[in-house]
C-alpha positions in Angstrom: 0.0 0.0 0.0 1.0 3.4 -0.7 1.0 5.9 2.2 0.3 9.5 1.8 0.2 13.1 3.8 -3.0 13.7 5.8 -3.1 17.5 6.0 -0.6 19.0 8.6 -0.2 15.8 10.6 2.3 13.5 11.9 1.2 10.3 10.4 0.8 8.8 6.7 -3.0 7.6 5.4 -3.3 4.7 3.0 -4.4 6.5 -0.2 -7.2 4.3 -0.6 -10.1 4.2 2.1 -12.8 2.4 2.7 -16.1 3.7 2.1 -18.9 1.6 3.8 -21.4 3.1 2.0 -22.0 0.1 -0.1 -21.3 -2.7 1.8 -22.3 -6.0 0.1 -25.8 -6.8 0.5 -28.0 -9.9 0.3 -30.2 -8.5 -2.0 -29.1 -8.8 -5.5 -29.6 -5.3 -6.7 -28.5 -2.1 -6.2 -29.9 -1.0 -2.9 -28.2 1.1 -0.2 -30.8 0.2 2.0 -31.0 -4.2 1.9 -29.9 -5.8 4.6 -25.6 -6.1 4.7 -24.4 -9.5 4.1 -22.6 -9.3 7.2 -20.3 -12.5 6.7 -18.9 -10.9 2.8 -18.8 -7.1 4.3 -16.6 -8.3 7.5 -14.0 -10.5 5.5 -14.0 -7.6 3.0 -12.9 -5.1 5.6 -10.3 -7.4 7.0 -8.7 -8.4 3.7 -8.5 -4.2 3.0 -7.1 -3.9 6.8 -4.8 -6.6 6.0 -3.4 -5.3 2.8 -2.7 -2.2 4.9 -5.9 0.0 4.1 -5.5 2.5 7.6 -8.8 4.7 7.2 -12.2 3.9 7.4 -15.4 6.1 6.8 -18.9 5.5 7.0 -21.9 7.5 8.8 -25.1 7.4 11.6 -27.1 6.8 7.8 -25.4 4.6 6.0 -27.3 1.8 5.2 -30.3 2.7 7.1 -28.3 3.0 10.5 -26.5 -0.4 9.7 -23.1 0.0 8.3 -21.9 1.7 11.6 -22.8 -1.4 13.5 -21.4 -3.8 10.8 -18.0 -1.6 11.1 -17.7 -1.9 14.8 -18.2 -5.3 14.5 -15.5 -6.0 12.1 -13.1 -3.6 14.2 -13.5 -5.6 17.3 -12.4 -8.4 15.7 -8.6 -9.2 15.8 -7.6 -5.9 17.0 -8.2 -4.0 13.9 -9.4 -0.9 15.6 -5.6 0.1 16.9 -4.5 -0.5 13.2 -7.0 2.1 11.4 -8.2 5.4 11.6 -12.1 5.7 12.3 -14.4 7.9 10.5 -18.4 8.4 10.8 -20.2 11.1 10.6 -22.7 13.7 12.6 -26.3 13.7 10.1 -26.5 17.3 10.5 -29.7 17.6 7.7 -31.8 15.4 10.2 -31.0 17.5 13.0 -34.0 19.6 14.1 -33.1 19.8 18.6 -29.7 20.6 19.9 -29.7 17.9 22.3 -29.2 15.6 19.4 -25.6 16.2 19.1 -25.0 14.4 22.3 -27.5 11.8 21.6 -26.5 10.6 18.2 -22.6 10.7 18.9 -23.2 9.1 22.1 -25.2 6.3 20.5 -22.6 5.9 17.8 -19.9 4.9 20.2 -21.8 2.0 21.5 -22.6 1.1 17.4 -19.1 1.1 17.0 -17.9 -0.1 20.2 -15.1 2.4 20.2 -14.7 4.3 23.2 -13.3 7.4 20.5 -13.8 8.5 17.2 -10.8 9.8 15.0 -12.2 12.1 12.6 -15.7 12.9 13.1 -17.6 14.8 10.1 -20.2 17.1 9.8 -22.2 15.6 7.5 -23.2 16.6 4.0 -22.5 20.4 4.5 -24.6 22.8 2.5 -24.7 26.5 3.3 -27.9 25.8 4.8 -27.4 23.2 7.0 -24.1 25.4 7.7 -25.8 28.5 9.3 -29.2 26.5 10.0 -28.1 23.5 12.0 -24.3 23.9 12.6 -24.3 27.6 13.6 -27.2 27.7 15.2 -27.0 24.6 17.9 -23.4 26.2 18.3 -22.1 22.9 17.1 -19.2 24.0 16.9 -18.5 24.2 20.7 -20.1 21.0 20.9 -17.4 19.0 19.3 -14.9 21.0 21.3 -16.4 19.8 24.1 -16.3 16.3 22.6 -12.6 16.2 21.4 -11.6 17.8 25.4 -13.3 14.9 27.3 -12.1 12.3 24.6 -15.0 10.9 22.4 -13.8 12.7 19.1 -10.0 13.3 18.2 -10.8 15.7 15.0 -13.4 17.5 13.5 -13.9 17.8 9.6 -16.9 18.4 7.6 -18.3 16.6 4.4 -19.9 18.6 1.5 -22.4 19.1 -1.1 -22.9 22.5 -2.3 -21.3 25.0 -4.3 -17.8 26.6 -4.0 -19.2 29.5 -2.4 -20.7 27.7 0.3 -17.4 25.7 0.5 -15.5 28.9 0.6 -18.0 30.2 3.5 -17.7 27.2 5.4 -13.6 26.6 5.1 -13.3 30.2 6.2 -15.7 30.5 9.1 -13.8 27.9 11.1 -10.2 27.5 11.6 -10.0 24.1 13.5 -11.2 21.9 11.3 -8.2 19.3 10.5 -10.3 17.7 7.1 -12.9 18.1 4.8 -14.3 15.4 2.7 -15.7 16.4 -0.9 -16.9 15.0 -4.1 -14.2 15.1 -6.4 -13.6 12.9 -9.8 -11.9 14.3 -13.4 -16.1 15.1 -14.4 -16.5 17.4 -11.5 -13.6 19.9 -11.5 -15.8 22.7 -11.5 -18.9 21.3 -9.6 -19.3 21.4 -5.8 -16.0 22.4 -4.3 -14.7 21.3 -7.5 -10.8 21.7 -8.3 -10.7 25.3 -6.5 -12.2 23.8 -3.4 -9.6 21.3 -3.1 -6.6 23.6 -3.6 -8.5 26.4 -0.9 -8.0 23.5 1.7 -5.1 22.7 1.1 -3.5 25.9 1.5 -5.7 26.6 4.2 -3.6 23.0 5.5 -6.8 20.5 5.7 -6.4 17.1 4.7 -8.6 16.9 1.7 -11.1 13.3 1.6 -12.3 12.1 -2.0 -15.6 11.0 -2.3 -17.0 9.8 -5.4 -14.3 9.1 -7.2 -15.9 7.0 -9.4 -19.9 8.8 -9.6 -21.1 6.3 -7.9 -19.3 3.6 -10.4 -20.7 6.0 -13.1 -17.3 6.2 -14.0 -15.8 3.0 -14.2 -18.8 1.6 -16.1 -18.9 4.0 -19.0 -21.4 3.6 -21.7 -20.1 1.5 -24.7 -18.9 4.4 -26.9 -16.5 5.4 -24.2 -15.6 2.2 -22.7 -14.5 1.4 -26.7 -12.2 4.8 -26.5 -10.6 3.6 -23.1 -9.7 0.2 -24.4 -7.9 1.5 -27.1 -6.1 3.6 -24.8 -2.1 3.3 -24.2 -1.2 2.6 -21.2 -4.0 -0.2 -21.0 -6.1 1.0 -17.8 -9.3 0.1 -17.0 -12.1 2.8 -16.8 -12.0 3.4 -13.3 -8.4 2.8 -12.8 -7.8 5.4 -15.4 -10.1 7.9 -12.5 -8.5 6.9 -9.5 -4.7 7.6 -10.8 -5.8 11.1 -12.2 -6.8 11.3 -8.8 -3.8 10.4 -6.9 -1.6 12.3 -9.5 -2.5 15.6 -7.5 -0.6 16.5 -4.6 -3.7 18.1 -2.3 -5.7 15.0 -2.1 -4.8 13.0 1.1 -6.9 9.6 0.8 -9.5 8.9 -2.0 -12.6 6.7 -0.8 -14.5 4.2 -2.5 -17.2 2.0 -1.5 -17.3 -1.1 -2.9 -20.0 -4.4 -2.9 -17.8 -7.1 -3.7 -14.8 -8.7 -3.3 -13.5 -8.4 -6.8 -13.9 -4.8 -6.6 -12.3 -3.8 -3.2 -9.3 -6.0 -5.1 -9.4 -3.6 -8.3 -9.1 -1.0 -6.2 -6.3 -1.9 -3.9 -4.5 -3.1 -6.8 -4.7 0.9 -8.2 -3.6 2.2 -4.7 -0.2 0.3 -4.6 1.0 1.4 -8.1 -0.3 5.2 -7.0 2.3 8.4 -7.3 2.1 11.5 -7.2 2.5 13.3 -10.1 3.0 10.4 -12.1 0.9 11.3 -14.9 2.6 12.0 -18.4 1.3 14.0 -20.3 -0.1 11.6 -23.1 -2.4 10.4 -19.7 -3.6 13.9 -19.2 -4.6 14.1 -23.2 -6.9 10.5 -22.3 -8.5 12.6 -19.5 -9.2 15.6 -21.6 -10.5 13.4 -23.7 -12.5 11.1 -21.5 -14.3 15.0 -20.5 -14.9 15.9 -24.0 -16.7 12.7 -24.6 -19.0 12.9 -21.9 -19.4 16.1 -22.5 -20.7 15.4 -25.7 -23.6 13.2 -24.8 -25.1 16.0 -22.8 -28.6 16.7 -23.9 -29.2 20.4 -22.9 -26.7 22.6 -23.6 -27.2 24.3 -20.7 -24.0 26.2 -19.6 -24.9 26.8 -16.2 -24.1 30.5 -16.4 -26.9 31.3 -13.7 -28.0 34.1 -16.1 -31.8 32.7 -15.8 -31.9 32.7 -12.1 -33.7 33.7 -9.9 -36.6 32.0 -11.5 -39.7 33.9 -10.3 -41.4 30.3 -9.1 -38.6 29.3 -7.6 -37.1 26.5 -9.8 -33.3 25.5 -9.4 -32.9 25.8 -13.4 -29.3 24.8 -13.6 -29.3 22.6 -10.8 -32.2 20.4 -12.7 -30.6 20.2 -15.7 -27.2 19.2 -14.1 -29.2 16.1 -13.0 -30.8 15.7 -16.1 -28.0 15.8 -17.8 -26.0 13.4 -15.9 -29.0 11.2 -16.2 -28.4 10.5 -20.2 -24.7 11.2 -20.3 -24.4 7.7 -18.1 -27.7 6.2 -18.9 -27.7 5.3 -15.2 -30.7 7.8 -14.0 -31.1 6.8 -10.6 -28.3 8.3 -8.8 -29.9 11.7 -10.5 -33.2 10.5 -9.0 -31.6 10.2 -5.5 -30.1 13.8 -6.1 -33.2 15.6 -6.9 -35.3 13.9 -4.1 -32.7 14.4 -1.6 -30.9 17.8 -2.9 -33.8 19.5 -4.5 -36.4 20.7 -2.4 -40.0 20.2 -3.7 -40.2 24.1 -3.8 -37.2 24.4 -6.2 -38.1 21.1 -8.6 -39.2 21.2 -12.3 -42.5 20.9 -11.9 -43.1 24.0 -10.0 -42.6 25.8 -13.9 -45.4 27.6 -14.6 -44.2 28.1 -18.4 -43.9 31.9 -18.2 -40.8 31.4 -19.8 -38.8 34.9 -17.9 -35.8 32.5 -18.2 -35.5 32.2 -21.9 -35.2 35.4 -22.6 -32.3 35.5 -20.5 -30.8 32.2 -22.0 -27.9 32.9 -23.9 -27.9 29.4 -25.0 -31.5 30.0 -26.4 -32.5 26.8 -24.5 -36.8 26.1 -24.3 -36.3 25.8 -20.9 -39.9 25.7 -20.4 -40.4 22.7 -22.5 -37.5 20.9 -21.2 -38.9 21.3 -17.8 -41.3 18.5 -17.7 -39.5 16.3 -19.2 -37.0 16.8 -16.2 -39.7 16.3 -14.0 -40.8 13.3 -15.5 -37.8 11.7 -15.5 -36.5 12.7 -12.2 -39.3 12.7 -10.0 -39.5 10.4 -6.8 -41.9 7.5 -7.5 -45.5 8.8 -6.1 -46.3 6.9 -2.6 -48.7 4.1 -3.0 -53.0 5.2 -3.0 
């Protein structure tokens, strides 16, 4: 395993760490919230401990509450907890008393029967939840209070927002040791983006990678694309070729990725023992750009995301809606966008709240029918209605 620098302190982080976001499951597809196959999801953590994997992340929500216990299991075992680093994470959107702090990090402690917590997260910043949650229950002081007595050892915040927000957040708080943001070579300039990761790094934060891989968009490309990598030189397979672009950049400490099986946890292992920084020629950086261009060519609305039709007078997140459109047909994999826009989106700001007065076209200078497009966003997008 390769080791690398985890912000400004003394000790070196495997670069790959396990997400338990997607622990196996018994249930044969795709669903976050089956039940964990608890036997495949323990010797998976152990094999990555073994072969020297040091930092582990999952959260109170993860698989419906489960993964933390599933994790503290497998740490107990063997004495793997004194051989990683633990991560989990505060739920800070659920969060409506300020009692809860103490409740939930309390409970996770006896989840993960771990008398401390290494780096605890805020979780799934937004500039919202920022000033309505974390600011106001003085949260803040909370885990101050925690890392004094013990329970927590550092405090760091996950993300999903824009740079501003990121900026905001980065900047109204200067002990916070880590931050842990979506990153991959398709969002350089979404979320924090590429500027986000360089702000914490001067700023001296270790910098997490999440979604390295989209959610596997990425190293399951549609055909065009996965026929483009293969005739690639060196031969690297889709996600392989994401991870290393990854690890090529000096400001990203550890890159996370969950993995469901066995085969892919040894994939990934297999990419962080050949890891460098810098390693990259430039031929590799040519695959990327080209990778970008022909993703960004399947795009269906050519919408530049300029902001020039905002503030739409009924309240619709215009380029927010189409992002998630978008990604929908670029990967012809439409349910992570369907998890965004019920989860991200509130109802107030979805597509179907266009009332076709069409402000925001004369503003486009794409000359998009944004009106028209909007249902079809909808339609696509929308949350399954609950059962009559």
């Amino acid at each position: 395993m390769k080791y690398r620098s985890f912000g400004q302190q003394d000790w070196k982080v495997s670069a790959f760490g396990l997400g338990c976001m997607r622990l196996p499951t018994t249930d044969p597809t795709p669903n976050p919230f089956a039940k964990i196959d608890e036997p495949e999801a323990l010797r998976m953590i152990h094999h990555a401990i073994d072969r020297g994997v040091n930092y582990l992340d999952t959260a109170y929500l993860y698989h419906g509450g489960h993964s933390e216990l599933v994790v503290g299991k497998a740490l107990k075992e063997g004495g793997h907890r004194h051989k990683i680093r633990l991560a989990t994470k505060l739920p800070v959107m659920m969060i409506k008393e300020e009692a809860e702090f103490e409740r939930i990090l309390n409970e996770q402690l006896v989840k993960l029967q771990t008398d401390y917590i290494d780096y605890y997260l805020l979780h799934g910043l937004s500039r919202k939840t920022w000033r309505d949650v974390v600011l106001k229950f003085d949260f803040l002081s909370k885990s101050e209070a925690a890392i004094r007595d013990g329970r927590i050892r550092y405090l760091g915040f996950s993300f999903h927002d824009d740079y501003s927000a990121f900026e905001e957040i980065v900047n109204g708080y200067d002990r916070f040791t880590f931050c842990q943001i979506q990153y991959n070579y398709m969002d350089t300039d979404n979320q924090a983006g590429t500027k986000g990761l360089k702000l914490a790094a001067s700023k001296g934060l270790a910098t997490v990678i999440m979604e390295p891989l989209l959610g596997g968009k990425l190293a399951n490309p549609p055909q065009p694309i996965r026929d483009f990598v293969d005739r690639c030189e060196p031969r690297r397979t889709p996600a392989d070729w994401a991870l290393q672009w990854l690890w090529d950049q000096p400001e990203v400490s550890v890159v996370l990725s969950g993995v469901s099986t066995m085969t892919q946890l040894q994939e990934n292992l297999a990419s962080a023992e050949i890891s460098q920084v810098d390693s990259l020629q430039p031929a590799d950086h040519q695959v990327i750009e080209q990778l970008q261009q022909k993703y960004r060519e399947r795009t269906v609305i050519p919408c530049t995301k300029c902001n020039y039709c905002m503030p739409c007078p009924n309240g619709v997140n215009i380029p927010q809606v189409f992002d998630l459109y978008n990604l929908a047909m670029v990967h012809e994999e439409p349910q992570h966008s369907r998890m965004a826009y019920g989860f991200f989106v509130p109802e107030s700001a979805r597509a179907n709240k266009c009332e076709n007065c069409k402000v925001c076209e004369e503003k486009c200078p794409q000359a998009i029918k944004i009106s028209e497009w909007m249902p079809k966003v909808h339609e696509l997008l929308a949350p399954p209605a609950p059962p009559a």
